[in-house]
PDB file with one MODEL, atoms N, CA, C and O in Angstrom:
MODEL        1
ATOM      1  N   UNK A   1     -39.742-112.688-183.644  1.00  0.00           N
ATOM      2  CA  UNK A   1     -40.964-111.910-183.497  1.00  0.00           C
ATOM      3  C   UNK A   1     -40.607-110.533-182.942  1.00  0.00           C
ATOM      4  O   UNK A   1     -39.805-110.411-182.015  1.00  0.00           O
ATOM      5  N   UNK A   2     -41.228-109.478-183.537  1.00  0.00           N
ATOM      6  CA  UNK A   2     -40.641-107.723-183.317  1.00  0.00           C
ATOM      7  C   UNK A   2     -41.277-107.657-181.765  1.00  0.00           C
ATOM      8  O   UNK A   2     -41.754-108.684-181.284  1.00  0.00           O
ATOM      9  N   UNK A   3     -41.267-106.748-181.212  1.00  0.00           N
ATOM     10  CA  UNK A   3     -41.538-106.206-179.629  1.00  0.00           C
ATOM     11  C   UNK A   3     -42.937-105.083-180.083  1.00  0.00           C
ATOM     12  O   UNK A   3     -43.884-104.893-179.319  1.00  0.00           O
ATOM     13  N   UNK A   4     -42.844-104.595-181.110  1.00  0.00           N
ATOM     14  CA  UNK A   4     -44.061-103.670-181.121  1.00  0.00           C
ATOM     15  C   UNK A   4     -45.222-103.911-181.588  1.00  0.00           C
ATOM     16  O   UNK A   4     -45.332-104.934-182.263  1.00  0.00           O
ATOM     17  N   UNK A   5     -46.375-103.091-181.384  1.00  0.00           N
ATOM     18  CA  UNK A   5     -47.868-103.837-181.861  1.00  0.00           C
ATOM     19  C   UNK A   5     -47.790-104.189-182.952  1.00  0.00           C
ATOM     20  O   UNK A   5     -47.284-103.347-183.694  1.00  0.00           O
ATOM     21  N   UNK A   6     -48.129-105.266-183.493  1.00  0.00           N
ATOM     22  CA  UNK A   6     -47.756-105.902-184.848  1.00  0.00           C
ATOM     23  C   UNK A   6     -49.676-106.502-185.208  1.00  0.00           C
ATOM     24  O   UNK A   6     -50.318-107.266-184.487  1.00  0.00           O
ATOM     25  N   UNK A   7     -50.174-105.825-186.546  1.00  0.00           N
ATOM     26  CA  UNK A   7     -51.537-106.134-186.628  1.00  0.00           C
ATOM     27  C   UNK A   7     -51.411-107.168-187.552  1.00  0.00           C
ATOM     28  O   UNK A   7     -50.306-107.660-187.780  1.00  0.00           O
ATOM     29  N   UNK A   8     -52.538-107.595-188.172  1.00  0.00           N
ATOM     30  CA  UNK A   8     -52.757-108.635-188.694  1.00  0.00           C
ATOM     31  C   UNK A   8     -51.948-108.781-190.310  1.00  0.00           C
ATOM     32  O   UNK A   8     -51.816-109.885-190.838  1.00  0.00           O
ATOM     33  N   UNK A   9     -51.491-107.591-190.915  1.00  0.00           N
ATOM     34  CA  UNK A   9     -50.759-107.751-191.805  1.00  0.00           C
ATOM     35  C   UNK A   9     -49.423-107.348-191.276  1.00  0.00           C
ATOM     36  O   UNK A   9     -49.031-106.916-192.361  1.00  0.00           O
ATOM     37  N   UNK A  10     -48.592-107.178-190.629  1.00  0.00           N
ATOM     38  CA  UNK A  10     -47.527-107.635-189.725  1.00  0.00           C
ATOM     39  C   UNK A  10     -46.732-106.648-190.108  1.00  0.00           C
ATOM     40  O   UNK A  10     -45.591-106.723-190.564  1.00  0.00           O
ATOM     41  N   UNK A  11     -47.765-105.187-189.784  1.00  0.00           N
ATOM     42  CA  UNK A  11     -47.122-103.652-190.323  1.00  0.00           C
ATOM     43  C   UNK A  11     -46.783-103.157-188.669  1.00  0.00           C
ATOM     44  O   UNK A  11     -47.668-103.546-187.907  1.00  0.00           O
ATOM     45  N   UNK A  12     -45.645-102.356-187.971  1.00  0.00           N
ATOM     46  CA  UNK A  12     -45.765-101.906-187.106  1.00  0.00           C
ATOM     47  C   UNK A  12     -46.577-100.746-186.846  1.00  0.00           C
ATOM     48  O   UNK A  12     -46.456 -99.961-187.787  1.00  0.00           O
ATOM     49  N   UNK A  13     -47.342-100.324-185.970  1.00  0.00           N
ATOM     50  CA  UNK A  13     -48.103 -99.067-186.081  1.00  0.00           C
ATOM     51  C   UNK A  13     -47.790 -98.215-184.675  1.00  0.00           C
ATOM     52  O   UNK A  13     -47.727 -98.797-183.592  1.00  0.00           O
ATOM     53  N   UNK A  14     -47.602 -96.782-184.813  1.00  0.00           N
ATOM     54  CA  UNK A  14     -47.193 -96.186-183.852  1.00  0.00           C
ATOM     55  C   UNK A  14     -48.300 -96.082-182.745  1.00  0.00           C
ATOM     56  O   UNK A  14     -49.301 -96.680-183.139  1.00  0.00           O
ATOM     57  N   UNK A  15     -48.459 -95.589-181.621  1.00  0.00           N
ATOM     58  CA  UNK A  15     -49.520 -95.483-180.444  1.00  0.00           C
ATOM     59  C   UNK A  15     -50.121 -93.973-181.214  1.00  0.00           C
ATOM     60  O   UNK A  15     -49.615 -93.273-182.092  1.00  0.00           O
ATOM     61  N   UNK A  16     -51.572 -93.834-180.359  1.00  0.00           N
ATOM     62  CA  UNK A  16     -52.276 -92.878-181.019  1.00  0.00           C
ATOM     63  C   UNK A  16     -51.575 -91.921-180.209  1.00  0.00           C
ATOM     64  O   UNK A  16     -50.776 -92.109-179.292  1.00  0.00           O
ATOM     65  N   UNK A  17     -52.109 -90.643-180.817  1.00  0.00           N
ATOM     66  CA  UNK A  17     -51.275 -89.474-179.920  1.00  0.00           C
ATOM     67  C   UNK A  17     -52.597 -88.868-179.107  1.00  0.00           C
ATOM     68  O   UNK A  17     -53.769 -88.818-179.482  1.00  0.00           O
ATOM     69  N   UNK A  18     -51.916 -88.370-177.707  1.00  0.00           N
ATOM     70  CA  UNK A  18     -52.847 -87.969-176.826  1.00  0.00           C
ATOM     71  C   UNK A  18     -53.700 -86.564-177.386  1.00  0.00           C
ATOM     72  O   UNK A  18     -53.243 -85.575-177.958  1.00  0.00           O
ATOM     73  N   UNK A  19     -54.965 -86.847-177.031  1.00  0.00           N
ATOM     74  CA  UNK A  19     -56.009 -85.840-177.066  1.00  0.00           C
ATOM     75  C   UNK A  19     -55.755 -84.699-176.586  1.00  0.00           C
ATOM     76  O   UNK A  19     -55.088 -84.756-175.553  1.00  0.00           O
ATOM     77  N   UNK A  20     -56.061 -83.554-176.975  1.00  0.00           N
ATOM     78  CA  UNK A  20     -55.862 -82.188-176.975  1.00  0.00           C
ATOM     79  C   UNK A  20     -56.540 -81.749-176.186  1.00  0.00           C
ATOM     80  O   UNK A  20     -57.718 -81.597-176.512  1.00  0.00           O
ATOM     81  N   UNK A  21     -56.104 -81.339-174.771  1.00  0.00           N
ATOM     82  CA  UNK A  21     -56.996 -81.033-173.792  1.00  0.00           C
ATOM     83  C   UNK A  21     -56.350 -79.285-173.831  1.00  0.00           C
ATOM     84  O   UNK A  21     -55.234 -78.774-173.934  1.00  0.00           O
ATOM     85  N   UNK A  22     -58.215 -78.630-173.638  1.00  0.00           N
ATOM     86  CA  UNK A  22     -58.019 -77.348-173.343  1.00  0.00           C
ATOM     87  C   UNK A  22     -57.908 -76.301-174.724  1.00  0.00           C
ATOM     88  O   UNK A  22     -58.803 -76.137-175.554  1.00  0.00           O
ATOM     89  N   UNK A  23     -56.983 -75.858-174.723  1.00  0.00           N
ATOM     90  CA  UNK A  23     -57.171 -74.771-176.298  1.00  0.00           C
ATOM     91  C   UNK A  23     -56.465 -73.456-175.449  1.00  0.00           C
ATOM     92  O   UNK A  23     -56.357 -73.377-174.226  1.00  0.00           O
ATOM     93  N   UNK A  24     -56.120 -72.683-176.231  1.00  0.00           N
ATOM     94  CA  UNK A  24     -56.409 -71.207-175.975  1.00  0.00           C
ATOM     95  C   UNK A  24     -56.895 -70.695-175.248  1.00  0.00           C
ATOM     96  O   UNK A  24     -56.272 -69.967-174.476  1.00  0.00           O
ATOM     97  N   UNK A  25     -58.012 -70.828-175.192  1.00  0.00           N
ATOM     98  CA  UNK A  25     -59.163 -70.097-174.256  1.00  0.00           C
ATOM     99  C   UNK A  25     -58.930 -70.868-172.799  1.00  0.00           C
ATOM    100  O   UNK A  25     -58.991 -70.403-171.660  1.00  0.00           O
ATOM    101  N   UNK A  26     -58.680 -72.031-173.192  1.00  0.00           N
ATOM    102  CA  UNK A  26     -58.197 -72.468-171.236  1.00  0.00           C
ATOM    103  C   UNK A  26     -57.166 -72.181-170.434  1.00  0.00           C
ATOM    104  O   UNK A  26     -56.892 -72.238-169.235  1.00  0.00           O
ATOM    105  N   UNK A  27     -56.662 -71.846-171.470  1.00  0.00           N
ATOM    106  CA  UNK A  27     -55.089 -71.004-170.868  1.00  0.00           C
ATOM    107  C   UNK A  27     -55.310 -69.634-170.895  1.00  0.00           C
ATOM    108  O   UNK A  27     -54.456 -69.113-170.177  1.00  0.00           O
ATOM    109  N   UNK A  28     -56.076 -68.771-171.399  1.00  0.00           N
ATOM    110  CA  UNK A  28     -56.069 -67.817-170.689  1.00  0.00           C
ATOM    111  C   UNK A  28     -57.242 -67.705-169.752  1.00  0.00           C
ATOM    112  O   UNK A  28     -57.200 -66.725-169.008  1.00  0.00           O
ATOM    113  N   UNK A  29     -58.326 -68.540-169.626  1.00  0.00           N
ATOM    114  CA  UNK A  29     -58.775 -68.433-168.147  1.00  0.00           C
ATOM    115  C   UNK A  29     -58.330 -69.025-167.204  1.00  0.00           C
ATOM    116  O   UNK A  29     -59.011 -69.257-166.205  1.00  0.00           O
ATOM    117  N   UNK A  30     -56.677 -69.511-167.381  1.00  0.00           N
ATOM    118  CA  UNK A  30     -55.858 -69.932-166.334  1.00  0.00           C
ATOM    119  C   UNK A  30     -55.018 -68.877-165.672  1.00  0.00           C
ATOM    120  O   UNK A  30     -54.530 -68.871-164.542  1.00  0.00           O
ATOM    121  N   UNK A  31     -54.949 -67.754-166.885  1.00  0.00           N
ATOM    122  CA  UNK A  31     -53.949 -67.114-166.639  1.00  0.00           C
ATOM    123  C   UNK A  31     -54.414 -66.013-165.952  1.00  0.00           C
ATOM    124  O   UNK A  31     -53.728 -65.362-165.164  1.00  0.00           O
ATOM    125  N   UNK A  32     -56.144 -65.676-166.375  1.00  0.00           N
ATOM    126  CA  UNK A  32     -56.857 -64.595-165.419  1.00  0.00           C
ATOM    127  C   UNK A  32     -56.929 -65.323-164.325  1.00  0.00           C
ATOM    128  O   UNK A  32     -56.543 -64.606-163.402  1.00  0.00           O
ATOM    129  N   UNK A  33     -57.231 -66.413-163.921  1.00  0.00           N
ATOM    130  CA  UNK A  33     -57.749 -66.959-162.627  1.00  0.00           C
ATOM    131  C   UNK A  33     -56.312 -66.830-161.648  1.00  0.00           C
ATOM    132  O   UNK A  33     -56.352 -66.546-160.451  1.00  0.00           O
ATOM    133  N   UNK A  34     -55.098 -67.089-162.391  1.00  0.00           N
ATOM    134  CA  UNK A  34     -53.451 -66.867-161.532  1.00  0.00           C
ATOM    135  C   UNK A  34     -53.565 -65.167-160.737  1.00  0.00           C
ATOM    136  O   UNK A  34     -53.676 -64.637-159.631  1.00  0.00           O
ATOM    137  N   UNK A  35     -53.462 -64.891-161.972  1.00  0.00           N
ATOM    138  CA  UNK A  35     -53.787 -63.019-162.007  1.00  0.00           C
ATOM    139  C   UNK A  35     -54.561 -62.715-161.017  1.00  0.00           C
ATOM    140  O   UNK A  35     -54.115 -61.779-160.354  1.00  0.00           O
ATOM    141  N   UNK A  36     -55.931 -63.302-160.514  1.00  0.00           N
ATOM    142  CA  UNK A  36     -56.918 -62.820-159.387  1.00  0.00           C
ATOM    143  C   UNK A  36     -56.181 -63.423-158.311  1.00  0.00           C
ATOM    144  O   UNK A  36     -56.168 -62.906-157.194  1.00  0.00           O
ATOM    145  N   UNK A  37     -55.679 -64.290-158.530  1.00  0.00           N
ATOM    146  CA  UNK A  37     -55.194 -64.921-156.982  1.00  0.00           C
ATOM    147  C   UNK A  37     -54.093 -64.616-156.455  1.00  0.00           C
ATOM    148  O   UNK A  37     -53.803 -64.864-155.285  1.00  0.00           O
ATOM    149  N   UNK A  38     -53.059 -63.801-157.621  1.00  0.00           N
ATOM    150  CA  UNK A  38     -52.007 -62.976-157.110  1.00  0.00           C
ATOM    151  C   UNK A  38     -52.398 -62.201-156.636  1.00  0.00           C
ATOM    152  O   UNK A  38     -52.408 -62.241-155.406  1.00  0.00           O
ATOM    153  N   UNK A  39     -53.077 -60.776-157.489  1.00  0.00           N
ATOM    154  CA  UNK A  39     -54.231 -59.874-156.790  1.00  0.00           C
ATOM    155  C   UNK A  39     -54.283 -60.231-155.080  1.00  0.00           C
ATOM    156  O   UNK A  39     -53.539 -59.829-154.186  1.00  0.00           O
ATOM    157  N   UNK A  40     -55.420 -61.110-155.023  1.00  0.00           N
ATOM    158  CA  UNK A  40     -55.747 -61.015-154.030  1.00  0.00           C
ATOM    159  C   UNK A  40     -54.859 -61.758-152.748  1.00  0.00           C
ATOM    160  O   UNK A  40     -54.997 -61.595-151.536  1.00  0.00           O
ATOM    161  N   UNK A  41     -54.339 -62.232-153.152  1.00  0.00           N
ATOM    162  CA  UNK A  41     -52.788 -62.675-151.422  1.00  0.00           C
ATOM    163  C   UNK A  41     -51.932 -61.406-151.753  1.00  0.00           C
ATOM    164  O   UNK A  41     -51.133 -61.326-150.820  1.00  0.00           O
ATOM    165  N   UNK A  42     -51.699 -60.331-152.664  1.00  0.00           N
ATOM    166  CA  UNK A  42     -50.944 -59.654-152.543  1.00  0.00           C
ATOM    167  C   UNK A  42     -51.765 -58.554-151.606  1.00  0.00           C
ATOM    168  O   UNK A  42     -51.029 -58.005-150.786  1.00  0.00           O
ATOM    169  N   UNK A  43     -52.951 -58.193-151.580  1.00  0.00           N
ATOM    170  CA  UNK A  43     -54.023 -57.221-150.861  1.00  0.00           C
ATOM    171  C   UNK A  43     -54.245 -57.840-149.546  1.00  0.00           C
ATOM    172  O   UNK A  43     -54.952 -57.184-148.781  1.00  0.00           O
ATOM    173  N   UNK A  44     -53.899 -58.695-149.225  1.00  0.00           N
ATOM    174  CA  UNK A  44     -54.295 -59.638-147.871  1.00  0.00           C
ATOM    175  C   UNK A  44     -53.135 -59.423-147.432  1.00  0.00           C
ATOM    176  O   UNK A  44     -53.030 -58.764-146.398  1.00  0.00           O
ATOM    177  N   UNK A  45     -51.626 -60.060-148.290  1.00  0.00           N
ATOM    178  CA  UNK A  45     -50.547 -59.405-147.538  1.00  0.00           C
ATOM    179  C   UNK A  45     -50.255 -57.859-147.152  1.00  0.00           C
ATOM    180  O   UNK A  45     -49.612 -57.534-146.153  1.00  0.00           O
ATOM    181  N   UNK A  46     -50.741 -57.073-147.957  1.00  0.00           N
ATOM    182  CA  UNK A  46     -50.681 -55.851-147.438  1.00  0.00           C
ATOM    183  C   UNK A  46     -51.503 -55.184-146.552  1.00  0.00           C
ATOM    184  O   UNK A  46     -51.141 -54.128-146.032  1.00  0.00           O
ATOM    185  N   UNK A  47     -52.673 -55.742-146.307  1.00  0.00           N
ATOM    186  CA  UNK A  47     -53.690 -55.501-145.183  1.00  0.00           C
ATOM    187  C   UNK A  47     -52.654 -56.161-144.082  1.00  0.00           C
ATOM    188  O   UNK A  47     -52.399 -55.306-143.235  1.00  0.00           O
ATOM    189  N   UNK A  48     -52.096 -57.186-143.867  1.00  0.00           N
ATOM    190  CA  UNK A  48     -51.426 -57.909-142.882  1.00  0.00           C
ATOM    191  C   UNK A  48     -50.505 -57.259-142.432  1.00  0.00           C
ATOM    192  O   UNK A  48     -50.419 -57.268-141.204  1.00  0.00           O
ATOM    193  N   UNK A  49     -49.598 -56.555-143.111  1.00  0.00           N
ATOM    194  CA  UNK A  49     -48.504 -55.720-143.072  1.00  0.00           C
ATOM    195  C   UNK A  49     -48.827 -54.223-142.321  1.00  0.00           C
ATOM    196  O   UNK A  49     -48.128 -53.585-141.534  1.00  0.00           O
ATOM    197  N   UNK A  50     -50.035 -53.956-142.830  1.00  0.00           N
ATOM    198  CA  UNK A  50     -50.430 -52.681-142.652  1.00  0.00           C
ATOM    199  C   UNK A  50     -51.108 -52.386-140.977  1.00  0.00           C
ATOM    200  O   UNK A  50     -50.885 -51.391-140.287  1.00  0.00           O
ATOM    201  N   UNK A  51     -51.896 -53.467-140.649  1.00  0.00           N
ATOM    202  CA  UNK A  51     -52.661 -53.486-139.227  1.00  0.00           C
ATOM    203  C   UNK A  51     -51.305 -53.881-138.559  1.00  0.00           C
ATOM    204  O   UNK A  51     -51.276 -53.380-137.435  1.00  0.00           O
ATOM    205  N   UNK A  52     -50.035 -54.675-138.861  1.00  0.00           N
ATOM    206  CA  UNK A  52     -49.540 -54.426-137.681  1.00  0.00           C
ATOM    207  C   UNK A  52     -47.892 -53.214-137.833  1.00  0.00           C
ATOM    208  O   UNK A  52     -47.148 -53.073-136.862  1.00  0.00           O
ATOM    209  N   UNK A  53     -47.703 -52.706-138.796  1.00  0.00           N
ATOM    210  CA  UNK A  53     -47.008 -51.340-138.270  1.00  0.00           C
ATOM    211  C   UNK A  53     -47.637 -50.577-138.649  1.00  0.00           C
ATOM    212  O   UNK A  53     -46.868 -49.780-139.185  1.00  0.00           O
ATOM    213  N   UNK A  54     -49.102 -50.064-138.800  1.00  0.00           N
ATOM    214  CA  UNK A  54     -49.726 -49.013-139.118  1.00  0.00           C
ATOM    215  C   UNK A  54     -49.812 -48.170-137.767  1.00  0.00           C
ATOM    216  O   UNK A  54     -49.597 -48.811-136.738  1.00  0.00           O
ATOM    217  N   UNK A  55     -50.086 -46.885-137.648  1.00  0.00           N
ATOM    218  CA  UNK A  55     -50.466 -46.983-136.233  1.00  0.00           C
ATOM    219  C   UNK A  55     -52.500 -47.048-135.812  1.00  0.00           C
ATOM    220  O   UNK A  55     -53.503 -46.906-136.510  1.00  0.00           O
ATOM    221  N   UNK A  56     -52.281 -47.311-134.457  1.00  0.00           N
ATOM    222  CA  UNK A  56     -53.719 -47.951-133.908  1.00  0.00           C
ATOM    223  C   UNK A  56     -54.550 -46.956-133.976  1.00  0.00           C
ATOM    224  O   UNK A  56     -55.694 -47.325-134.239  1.00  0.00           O
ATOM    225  N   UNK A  57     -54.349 -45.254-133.771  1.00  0.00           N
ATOM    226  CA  UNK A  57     -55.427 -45.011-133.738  1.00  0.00           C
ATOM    227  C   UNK A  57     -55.628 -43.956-135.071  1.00  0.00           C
ATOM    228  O   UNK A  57     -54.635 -44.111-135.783  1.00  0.00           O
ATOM    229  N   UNK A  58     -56.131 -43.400-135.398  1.00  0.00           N
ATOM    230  CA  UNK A  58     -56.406 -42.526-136.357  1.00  0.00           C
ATOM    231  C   UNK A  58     -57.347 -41.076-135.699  1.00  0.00           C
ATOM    232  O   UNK A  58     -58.540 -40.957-135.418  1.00  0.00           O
ATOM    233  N   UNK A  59     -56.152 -40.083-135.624  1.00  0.00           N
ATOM    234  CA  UNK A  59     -57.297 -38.618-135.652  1.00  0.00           C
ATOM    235  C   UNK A  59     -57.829 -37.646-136.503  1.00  0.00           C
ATOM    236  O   UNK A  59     -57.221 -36.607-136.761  1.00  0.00           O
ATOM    237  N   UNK A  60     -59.386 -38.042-137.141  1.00  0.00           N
ATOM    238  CA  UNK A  60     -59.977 -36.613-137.522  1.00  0.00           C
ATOM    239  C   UNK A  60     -60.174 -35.751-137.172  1.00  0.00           C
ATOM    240  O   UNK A  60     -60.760 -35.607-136.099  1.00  0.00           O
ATOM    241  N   UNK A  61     -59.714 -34.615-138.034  1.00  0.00           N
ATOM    242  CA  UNK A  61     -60.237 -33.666-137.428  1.00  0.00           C
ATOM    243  C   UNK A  61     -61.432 -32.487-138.429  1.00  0.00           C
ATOM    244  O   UNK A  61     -61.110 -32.327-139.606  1.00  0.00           O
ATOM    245  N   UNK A  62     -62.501 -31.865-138.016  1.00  0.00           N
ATOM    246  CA  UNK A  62     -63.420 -30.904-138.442  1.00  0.00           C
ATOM    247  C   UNK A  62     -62.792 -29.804-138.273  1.00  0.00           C
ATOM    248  O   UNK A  62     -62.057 -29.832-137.286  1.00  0.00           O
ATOM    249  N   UNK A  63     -62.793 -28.348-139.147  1.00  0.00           N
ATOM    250  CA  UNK A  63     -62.623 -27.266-139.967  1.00  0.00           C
ATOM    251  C   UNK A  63     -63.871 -26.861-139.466  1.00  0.00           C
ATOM    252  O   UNK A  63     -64.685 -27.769-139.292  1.00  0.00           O
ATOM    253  N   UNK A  64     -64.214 -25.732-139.195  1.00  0.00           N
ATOM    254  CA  UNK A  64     -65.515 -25.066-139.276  1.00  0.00           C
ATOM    255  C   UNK A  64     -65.009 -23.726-139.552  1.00  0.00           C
ATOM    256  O   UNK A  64     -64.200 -23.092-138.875  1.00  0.00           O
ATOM    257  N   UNK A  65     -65.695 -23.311-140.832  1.00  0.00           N
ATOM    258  CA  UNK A  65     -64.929 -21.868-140.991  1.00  0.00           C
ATOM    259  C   UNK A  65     -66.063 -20.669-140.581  1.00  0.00           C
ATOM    260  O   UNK A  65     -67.224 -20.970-140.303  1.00  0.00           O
ATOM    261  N   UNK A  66     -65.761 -19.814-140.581  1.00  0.00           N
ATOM    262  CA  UNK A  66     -66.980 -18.986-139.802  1.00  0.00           C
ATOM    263  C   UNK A  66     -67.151 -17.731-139.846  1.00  0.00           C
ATOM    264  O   UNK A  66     -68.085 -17.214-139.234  1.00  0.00           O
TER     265      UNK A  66
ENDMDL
END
């Protein structure tokens, strides 16, 4: 007796093949959604970077011409 699914006329038959999840279009709203989230830890790391060797205070100054 064979090891593989064997049906009633005693043909072997292969397993179905897995379902097609997603398409095109899910991969690239994977690839924008990567893209925003690099974006944004790269702007967070640089805010992080920036408050602590930036310096603390900042001076404006006004022009009055006359």
């Amino acid at each position: 007796m064979s090891r593989g699914r064997v049906s009633s006329g005693g043909v072997n038959h292969a397993p179905r093949p897995a379902p097609v999840q997603g398409g095109n279009c899910g991969s690239l709203f994977r690839t924008i959604d990567e893209g925003i989230a690099f974006g944004v830890g790269s702007a967070v790391a640089h805010r992080a970077v920036d408050s602590i060797f930036s310096p603390q205070s900042i001076q404006h100054e006004t022009i009055v011409n006359g």
